[in-house]
Each structure stands twice: as structure tokens, then as C-alpha cells.
C-alpha positions, 0 to 999 in steps of 0.5 A: 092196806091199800099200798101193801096191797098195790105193791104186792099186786106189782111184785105178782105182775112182774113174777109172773111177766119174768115167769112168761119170759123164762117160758116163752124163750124156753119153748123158742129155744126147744123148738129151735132145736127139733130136727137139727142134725148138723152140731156146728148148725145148732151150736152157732144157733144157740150162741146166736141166740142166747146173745140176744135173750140174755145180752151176751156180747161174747159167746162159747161153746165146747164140745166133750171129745175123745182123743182117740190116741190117748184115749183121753177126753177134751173140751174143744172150742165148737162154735163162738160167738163175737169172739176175736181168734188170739194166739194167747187163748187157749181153744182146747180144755183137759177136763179140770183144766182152765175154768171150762175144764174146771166146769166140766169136772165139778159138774156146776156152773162158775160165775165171775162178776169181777173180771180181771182187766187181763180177761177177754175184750168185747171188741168192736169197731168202736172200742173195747171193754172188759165183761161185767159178767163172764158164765161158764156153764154144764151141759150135762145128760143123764149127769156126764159132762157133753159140753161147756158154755161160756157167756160174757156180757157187758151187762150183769146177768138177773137171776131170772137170766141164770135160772133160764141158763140153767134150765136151757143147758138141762134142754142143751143136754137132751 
């Protein structure tokens, strides 16, 4: 009785410290946010430090814009973080297209934890290696798409990384 009892004391604990995790960094970032004006500002900052909070190495953000000539709507690389310019990867997304446009269609996230070896490299000055996780996600207000994120880490993402990516992308979106 007394170990079922530790270990349920132990599961709270860190409940709870995953809990004042996801709190305290939500409110960081909410706060972060107050004010700001300037897009690209707020988009590098994001980026900046969301590479921090959920160890990504590799960072996007996309913004919804209208083609005033065909009147139709694309996603266009923003801001980014670690990301090294290649000819070979695209910066603009149709709606539907690639898998930020795909996003940005269905409305939900896309998580690929086996990354193809012909996906992006985190690069260094030491090396490169393909991500262990790549994340696309939403940034929705009032459910119409506004911009897509796109996060890789060396690393995998925990679920108490996803719940707050979900939760930050709803603040995003405000």
C-alpha cells in the first residue's frame, strides 16, 4: 500500500510540474505578445522562442496572404528559424499544397516522426542530421486559417510539448 501510494504521489508530482510547465510558458508567451505591432518582430520572436521551450532546431512561419492579381490565397515563408536558403525548398504554399498547404486546408496538425532522409538537415558548422520529429501546425482565429508553423527537432516531441503547441497556436491566432 505504502509504494502504490509513493508511486501515485510521484505520478501527481510530475502531473502537476508538467501542468506549471505548460502554464508558466503560455503566459511567457502571451505576455511576449502584448503590444507588438511589427509581424516579422513577433514572428522571429515566436520562432525564437519556441526553439527554446520545445527544443526545435529548425523553425517556420507562414503567413495567409491574398494574391491581389488572382485573387488567390498563399501561404509565404514569414520568418524562420535555423533555416538554411535551398533552391530546392519551396517558400510559397497554395492552399492544399505541400504539406503547409495541406495544413492550412484540413485545419489540423500533421506530425511526421519518420522523416524521410531527402527531408530538410539541421546544419550546423559541425554537421548535419535529419529531424527525429518534424510538426506542422494551424494558427486558426475564429476557425479561418491566418498562418502555418512548421517546427523540426532532433529530439521527439512529449505530449505535454504538443498540448502546449496546440494551445499556443489558438493564442497565435488571437
Amino acid at each position: 500500500t505504502i509504494n502504490q501510494m509513493i508511486t501515485n504521489l510521484r505520478e501527481t508530482t510530475l502531473v502537476n510540474r508538467e501542468q506549471d510547465w505548460l502554464k508558466s510558458n503560455l503566459a511567457k508567451f502571451t505576455q511576449m505578445l502584448q503590444g507588438q505591432k511589427d509581424l516579422k518582430t513577433v514572428t522571429k520572436r515566436i520562432l525564437s522562442e519556441l526553439a527554446q521551450v520545445v527544443t526545435a532546431h529548425y523553425g517556420a512561419f507562414y503567413i495567409l496572404q491574398q494574391d491581389e492579381n488572382s485573387q488567390s490565397h498563399k501561404l509565404s515563408l514569414y520568418s524562420s528559424y535555423g533555416y538554411k536558403s535551398d533552391k530546392n525548398i519551396p517558400t510559397v504554399f497554395g492552399i492544399g499544397e505541400g504539406l503547409v498547404g495541406q495544413v492550412a486546408f484540413e485545419k489540423e496538425r500533421i506530425m511526421l516522426s519518420k522523416v524521410p532522409s531527402n527531408y530538410i538537415n539541421i546544419t550546423s558548422s559541425l554537421g548535419k542530421a535529419k529531424p527525429a520529429n518534424l510538426i506542422i501546425l494551424p494558427v486558426l482565429f475564429e476557425n479561418d486559417i491566418k498562418a502555418v508553423i512548421e517546427l523540426a527537432s532532433l529530439d521527439e516531441f512529449s505530449e505535454t510539448h504538443l498540448d502546449f503547441l496546440s494551445q499556443l497556436t489558438e493564442s497565435i491566432g488571437i
